[in-house]
C-alpha positions as CSV (number, residue, x, y, z in Angstrom):
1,X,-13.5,49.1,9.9
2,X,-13.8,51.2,7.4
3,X,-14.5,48.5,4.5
4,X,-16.9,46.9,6.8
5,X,-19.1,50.0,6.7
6,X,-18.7,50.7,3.4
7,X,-19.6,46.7,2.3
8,X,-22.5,47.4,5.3
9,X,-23.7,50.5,3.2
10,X,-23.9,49.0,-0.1
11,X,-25.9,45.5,1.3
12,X,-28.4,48.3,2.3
13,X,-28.9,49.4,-1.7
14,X,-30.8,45.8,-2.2
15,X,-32.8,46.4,1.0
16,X,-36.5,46.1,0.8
17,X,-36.1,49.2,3.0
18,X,-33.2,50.8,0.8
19,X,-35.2,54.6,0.5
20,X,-35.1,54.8,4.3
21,X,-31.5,53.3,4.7
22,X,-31.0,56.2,2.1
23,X,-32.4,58.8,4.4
24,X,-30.3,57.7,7.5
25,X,-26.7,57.4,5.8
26,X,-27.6,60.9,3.7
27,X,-29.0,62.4,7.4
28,X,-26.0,61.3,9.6
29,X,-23.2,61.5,7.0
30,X,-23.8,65.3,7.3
31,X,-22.7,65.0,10.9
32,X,-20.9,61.6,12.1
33,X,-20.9,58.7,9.2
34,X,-17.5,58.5,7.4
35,X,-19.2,56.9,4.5
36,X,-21.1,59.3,1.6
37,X,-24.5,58.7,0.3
38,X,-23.1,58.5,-3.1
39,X,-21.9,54.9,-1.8
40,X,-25.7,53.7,-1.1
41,X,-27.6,55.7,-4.3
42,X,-25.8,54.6,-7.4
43,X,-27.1,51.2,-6.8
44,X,-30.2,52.2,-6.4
45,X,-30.6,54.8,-9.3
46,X,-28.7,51.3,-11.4
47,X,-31.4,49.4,-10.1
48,X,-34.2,51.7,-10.5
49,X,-33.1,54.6,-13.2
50,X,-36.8,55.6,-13.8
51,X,-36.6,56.9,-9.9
52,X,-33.2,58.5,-10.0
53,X,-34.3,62.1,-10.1
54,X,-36.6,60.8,-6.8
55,X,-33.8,58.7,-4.9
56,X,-31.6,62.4,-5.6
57,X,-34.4,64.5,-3.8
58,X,-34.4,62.0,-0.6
59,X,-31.0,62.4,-0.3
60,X,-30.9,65.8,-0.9
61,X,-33.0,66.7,1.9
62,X,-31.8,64.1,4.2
63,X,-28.1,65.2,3.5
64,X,-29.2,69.1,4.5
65,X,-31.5,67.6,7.7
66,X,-28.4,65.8,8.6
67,X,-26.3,69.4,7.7
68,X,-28.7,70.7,10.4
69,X,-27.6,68.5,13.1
70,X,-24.1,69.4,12.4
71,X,-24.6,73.0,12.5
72,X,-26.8,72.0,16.3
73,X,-23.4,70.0,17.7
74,X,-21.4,72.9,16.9
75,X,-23.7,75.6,17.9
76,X,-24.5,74.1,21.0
77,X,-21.6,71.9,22.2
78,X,-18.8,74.5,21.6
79,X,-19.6,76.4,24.9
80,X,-19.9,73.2,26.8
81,X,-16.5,71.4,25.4
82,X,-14.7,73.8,22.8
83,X,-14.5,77.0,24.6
84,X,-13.2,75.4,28.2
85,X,-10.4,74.0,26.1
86,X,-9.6,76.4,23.9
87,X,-9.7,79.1,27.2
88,X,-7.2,76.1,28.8
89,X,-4.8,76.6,25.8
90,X,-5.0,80.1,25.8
91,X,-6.3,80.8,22.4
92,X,-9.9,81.9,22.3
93,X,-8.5,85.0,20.9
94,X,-7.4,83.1,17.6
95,X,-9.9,80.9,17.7
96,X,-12.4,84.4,17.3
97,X,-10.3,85.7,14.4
98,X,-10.6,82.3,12.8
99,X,-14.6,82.3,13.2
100,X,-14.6,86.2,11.9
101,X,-12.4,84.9,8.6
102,X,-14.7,81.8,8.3
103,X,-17.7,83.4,8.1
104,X,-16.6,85.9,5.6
105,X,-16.1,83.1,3.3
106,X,-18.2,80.4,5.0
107,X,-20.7,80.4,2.4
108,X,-17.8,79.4,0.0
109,X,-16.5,76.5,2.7
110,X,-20.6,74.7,2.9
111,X,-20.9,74.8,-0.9
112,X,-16.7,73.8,-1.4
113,X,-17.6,70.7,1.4
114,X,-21.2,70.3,-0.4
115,X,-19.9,69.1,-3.6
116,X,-16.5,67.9,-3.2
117,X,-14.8,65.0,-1.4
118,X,-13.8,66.9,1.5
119,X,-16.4,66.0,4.2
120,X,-19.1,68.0,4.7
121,X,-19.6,66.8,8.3
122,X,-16.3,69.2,8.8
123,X,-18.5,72.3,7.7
124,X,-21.5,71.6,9.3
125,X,-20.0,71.1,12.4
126,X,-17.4,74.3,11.9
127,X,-20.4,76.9,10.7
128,X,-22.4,75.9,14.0
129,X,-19.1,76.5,15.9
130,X,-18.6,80.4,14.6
131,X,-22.3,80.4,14.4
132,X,-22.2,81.0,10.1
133,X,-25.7,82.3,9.8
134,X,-28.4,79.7,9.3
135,X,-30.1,81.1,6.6
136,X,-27.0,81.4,4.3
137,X,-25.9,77.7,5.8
138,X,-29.6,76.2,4.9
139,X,-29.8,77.8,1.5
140,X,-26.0,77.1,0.0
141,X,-26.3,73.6,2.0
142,X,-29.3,73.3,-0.4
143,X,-28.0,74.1,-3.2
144,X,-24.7,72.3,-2.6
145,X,-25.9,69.2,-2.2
146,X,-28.6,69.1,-5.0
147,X,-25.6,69.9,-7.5
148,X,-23.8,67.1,-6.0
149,X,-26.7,64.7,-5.6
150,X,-29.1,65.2,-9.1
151,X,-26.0,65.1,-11.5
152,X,-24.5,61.6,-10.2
153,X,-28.5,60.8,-10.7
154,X,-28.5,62.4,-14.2
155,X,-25.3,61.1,-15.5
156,X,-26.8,57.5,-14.0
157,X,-30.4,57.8,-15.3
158,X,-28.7,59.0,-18.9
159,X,-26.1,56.5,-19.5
160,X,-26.8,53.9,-16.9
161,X,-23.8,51.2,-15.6
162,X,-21.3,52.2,-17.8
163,X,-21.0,55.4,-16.3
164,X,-20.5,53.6,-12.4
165,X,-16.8,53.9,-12.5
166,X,-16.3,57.2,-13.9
167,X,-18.6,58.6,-11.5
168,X,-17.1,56.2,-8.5
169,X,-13.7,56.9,-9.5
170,X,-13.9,60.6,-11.1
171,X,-16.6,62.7,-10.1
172,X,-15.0,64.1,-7.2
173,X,-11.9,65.2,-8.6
174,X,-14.6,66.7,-11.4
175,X,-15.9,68.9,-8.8
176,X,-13.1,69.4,-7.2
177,X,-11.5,70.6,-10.4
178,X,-15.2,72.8,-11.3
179,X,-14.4,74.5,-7.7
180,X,-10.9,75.2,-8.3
181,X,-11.3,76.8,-11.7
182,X,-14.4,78.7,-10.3
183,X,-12.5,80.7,-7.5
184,X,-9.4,81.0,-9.3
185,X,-12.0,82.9,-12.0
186,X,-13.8,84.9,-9.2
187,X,-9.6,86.0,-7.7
188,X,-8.7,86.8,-11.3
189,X,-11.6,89.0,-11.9
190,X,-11.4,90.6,-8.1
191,X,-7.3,91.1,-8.6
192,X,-6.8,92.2,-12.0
């Protein structure tokens, strides 16, 4: 199922419509679709380099409008289906320490999810559950996803196809690794 989306998705890059298809994967990845934009805009940038900086924007803000819908289902479904379960299992209690400890950090989680492989539908949802604030949400969602976003379109618009697999096959571990080395910097500076 899986493959057939993905296949689905990248059909859409030739599209005569491919900018909207663009807004709609970016908007309801951030919430629901298993497949990333990433999927749908390094065609397009391929096809179209001189607009990659433009096709990076669109999904930019689709991704964080889509972030925003996230955030809504947890924020507004937790009362109707999370809390009646987790009052059945007995843990609301834990489930409030784990909200307190998320949104300690949570600004860390929606930029970690925002640039990395790990899904960012995941944090979306989550912040609107412990109710992250939205202001901090919005503006690391922002940022996040414009990192992620305008360098596959810079590395694209600078060095074209050749770069396709690297970035296909690579980029996440990159930022993966970038995140890694970035809080292991901000623990050894806070612990020695």
């Amino acid at each position: 199922m899986i493959r057939g989306l993905y296949d689905w998705t990248m059909g859409l890059a030739s599209h005569r419509h491919a900018m909207w298809a663009l807004v709609a994967v970016s908007f309801i990845e951030s919430s629901v679709f298993p497949i990333p934009p990433d999927v749908l805009m390094i065609p397009m940038v391929l096809a179209a380099r001189e607009r990659a900086f433009w096709i990076a924007t669109v999904a930019t803000l689709a991704s964080v409008a889509g972030g925003c819908l996230g955030y809504a289902i947890g924020f507004f479904f937790m009362d109707a289906v999370g809390t009646p379960i987790l009052e059945f299992y007995g843990k609301t209690e834990s489930f409030d320490q784990l909200a307190a400890r998320f949104n300690e950090m949570g600004g860390w989680a929606v930029l970690i999810a925002g640039v990395t492989p790990f899904p960012y539908k995941v944090i979306t949802i989550f912040s609107g559950v412990t109710q992250l604030d939205f202001t901090l949400f919005m503006g690391i969602s922002v940022l996040a996803r414009a990192l992620r976003f305008f360098i596959v379109a810079a590395l694209l618009w600078r060095f074209g196809a050749p770069i396709r697999d690297f970035i296909e096959k690579r980029l996440g571990l990159m930022f993966t690794l970038f995140v890694v080395i970035l809080l292991g910097g901000f623990m050894a500076v806070k612990y020695l």
